[in-house]
N, C-alpha and C positions, 0 to 999 in steps of 0.2 A: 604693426606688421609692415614689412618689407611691398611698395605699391609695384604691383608687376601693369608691365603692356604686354601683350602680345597677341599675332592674330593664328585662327588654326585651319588646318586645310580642308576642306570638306565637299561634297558634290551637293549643289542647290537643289533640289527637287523642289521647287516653286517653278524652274524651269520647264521646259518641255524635256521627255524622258531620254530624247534626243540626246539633248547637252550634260557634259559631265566636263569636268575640270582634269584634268592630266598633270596640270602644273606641280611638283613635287617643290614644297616652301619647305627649306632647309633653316629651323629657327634657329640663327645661335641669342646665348642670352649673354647680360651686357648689367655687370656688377657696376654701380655708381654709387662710390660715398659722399660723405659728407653733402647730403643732396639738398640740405635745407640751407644751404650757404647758395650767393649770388650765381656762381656756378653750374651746381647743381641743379635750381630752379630753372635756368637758363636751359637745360638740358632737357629735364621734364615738360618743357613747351614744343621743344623739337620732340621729342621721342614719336608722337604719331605722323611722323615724318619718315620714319623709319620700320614700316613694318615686317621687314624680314629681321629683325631682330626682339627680344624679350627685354626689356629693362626693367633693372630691379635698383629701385632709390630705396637706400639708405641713411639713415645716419645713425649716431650713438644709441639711440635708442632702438634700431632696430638690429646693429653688428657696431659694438665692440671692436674699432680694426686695432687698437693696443692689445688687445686678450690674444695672441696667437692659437691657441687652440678654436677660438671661435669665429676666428676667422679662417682657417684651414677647413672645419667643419662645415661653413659658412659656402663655402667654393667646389666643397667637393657636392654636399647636397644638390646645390641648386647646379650644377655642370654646365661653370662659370667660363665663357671662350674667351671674355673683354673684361679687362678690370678698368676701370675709369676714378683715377683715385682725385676727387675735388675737395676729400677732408686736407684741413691743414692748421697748427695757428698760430694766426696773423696777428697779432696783438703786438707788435714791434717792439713798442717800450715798456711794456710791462715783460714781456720775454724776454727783460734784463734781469728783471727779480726773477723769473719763474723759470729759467733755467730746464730744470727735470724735467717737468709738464710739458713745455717747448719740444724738446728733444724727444720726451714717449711718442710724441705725435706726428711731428715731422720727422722724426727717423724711426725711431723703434716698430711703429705702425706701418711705415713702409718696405721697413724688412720683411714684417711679419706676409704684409699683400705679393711681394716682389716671391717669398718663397714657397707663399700658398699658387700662385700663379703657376710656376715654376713644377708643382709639385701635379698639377694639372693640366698642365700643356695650355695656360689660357699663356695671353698678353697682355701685356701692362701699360697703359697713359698713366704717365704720373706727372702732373701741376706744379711745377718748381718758381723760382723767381730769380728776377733783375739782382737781387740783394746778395747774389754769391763771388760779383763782382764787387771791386772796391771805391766804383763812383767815378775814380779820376779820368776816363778815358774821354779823347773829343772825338773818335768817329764812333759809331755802330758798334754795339759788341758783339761779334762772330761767337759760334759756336766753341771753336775750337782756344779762344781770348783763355790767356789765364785768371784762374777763380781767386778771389782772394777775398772773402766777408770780412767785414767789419761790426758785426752785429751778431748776440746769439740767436737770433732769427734767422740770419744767414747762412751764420754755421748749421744749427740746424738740418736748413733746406739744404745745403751742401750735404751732410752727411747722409740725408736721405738720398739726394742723384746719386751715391754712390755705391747706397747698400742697393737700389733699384737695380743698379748695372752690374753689379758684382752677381746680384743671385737673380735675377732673371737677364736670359739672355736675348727674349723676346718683349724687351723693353723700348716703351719713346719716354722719354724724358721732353716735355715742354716749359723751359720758363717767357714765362710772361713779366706785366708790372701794368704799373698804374690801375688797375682793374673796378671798374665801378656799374650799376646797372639798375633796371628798377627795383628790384630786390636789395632786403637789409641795409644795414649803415655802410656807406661810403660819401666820396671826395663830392659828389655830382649833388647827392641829397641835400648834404650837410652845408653847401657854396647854397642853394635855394633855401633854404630854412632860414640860414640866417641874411641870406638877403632881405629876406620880408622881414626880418626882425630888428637887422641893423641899418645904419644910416653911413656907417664907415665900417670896413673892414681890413685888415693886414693879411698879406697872402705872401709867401717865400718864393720871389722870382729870379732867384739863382741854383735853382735844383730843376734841370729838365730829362722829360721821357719822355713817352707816348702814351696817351692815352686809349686806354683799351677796353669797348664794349661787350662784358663778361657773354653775350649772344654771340658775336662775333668769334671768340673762343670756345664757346660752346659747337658751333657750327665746323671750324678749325678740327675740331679732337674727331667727331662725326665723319668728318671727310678723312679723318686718316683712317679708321673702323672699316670706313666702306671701302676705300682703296686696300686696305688690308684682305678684305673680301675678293677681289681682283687680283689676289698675288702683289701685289704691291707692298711690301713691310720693309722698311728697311729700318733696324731698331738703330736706338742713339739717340744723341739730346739735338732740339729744334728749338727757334727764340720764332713766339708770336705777340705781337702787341697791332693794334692798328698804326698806321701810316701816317705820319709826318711826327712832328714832335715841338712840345712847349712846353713855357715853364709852367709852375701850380700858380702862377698870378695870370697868365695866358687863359692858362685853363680856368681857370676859376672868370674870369672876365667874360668868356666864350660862354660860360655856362649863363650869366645872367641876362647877356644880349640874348641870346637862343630860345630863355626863359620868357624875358621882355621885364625884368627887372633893371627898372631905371632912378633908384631912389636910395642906391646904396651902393658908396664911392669905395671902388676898389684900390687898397694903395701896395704897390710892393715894395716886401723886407728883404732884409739877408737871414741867411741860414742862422748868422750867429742873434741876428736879433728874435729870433724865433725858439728859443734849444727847449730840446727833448735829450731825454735820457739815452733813447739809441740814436746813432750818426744815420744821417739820409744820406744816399748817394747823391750828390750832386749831378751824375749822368747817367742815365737810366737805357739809353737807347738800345735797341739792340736788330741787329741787322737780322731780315726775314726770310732772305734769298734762298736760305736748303729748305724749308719748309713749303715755300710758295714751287720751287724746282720738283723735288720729291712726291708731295702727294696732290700738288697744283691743288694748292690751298689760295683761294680768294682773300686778300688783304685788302678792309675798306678804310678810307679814308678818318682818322677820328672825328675831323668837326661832324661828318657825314653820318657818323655814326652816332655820334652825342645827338643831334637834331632828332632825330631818332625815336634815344631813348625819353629826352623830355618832351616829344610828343605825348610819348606813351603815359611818361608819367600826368602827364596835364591830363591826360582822357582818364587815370586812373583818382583824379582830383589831389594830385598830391602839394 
């Protein structure tokens, strides 16, 4: 089953008969997929952070967002205000074989969200990425930068921001990148694991981004909910990643100093001595300035933020 939060309003009578509560708590509730993803988890640690709202985590096994019928049913039952869509997939190179799959998921599922929304007067977050860009660019990529994927991943995610925007008009669109946390497989885990396991490593120091702590974007999507709550919406696509930027040999270096892994010599490749099946952007950046302007979203620091997370992970013994 679908984990609900939420709190209800009631007059204490452990009080004196004096006291009563007046305060009238307007719940709205607040659909999140794909919850068992980095994201998602991420989300479910804030949620008692937020108790004028209801969140309800999902993922496949509890809503189907590919089955458009059960996800329409899914939004009208539970009278869905916030869709929060963190399903996606990311499987980069293998999403060169898997083509269909790819595409039911990152578009067809967000058709399906975008016009279940639509079909209820909620609003939509929807999770996009860096990867709709074609890499080459040397500043920041703005908003409004032309899209050009090189990847069916990309495409994909492309075709989704645009079936999101076409059928709801009460849409944010965010892409992010680099995205890693204490949760599931990613870039931060995978740089410790085999620190302790290797004695030399090769890492690609001609592809840079920004590294971005999936809590940090967590907190991002949250603060635009609430400001939504304020009157404050203004739908359309936002770039959030955290603040500054390096390469994956940067990053990966940062990670074992932080760690305190000193036994295992980092060396950097090129892109071509490294190949995979899909093309990596070699520039990932993307400028955060409508995002931080609009809903005065907080941007932290990545190193700031990595310290962080391999705190956590250390205290979680990982």
């Amino acid at each position: 089953m679908a984990q609900f939060f939420q709190i209800r309003n009631k007059t204490d009578e452990s009080y004196s008969d004096q006291v009563s509560y007046n305060i009238e708590w307007v719940i709205k509730n607040i659909l999140v997929t794909g919850s068992n993803g980095q994201l998602g988890n991420e989300l479910r640690l804030l949620a008692g952070d937020y108790p004028q709202f209801r969140f309800l985590f999902t993922d496949i096994e509890e809503l189907d967002i590919t089955n458009k019928e059960a996800v329409s049913a899914f939004i009208r039952t539970n009278d869905i205000h916030y869709i929060v869509n963190c399903a996606a997939y990311t499987a980069v190179d293998k999403a060169e074989e898997d083509e269909a799959l790819c595409f039911r998921i990152n578009h067809e599922a967000v058709e399906n969200l975008a016009q279940a929304a639509t079909g209820q007067g909620a609003r939509l977050l929807h999770v996009s990425t860096d990867y709709v860009f074609d890499g080459t660019s040397q500043t920041p990529y703005r908003e409004t930068d032309p899209v050009a994927p090189q990847t069916v991943y990309g495409r994909s995610k492309l075709a989704g921001e645009k079936a999101a925007l076409r059928d709801c008009p009460e849409c944010v669109i965010v892409r992010t990148a680099w995205l890693y946390s204490s949760f599931g497989n990613n870039f931060v885990k995978t740089m410790i694991r085999l620190g302790k396991e290797k004695t030399d490593l090769n890492v690609v120091s001609d592809q840079l981004g920004s590294p971005t702590y999936a809590a940090d974007l967590a907190k991002a999507l949250l603060t635009i909910v609430s400001e939504a709550e304020n009157n404050n919406f203004i739908p359309g696509i936002y770039h959030f990643t955290d603040e500054g930027k390096c390469s994956w040999y940067d990053f990966a270096k940062t990670i074992h100093r932080f760690y305190g892994i000193e036994t295992c010599d980092v060396h950097p490749v090129s892109s071509e001595e490294y190949p995979a099946k899909a093309k990596r952007p070699h520039y990932s950046v993307l400028n955060k300035q409508k995002i931080k302007t609009t809903f005065s979203v907080v941007v932290p620091h990545w190193e700031e933020s990595l310290q962080h997370c391999i705190g956590k992970l250390k205290k979680e013994g990982f």
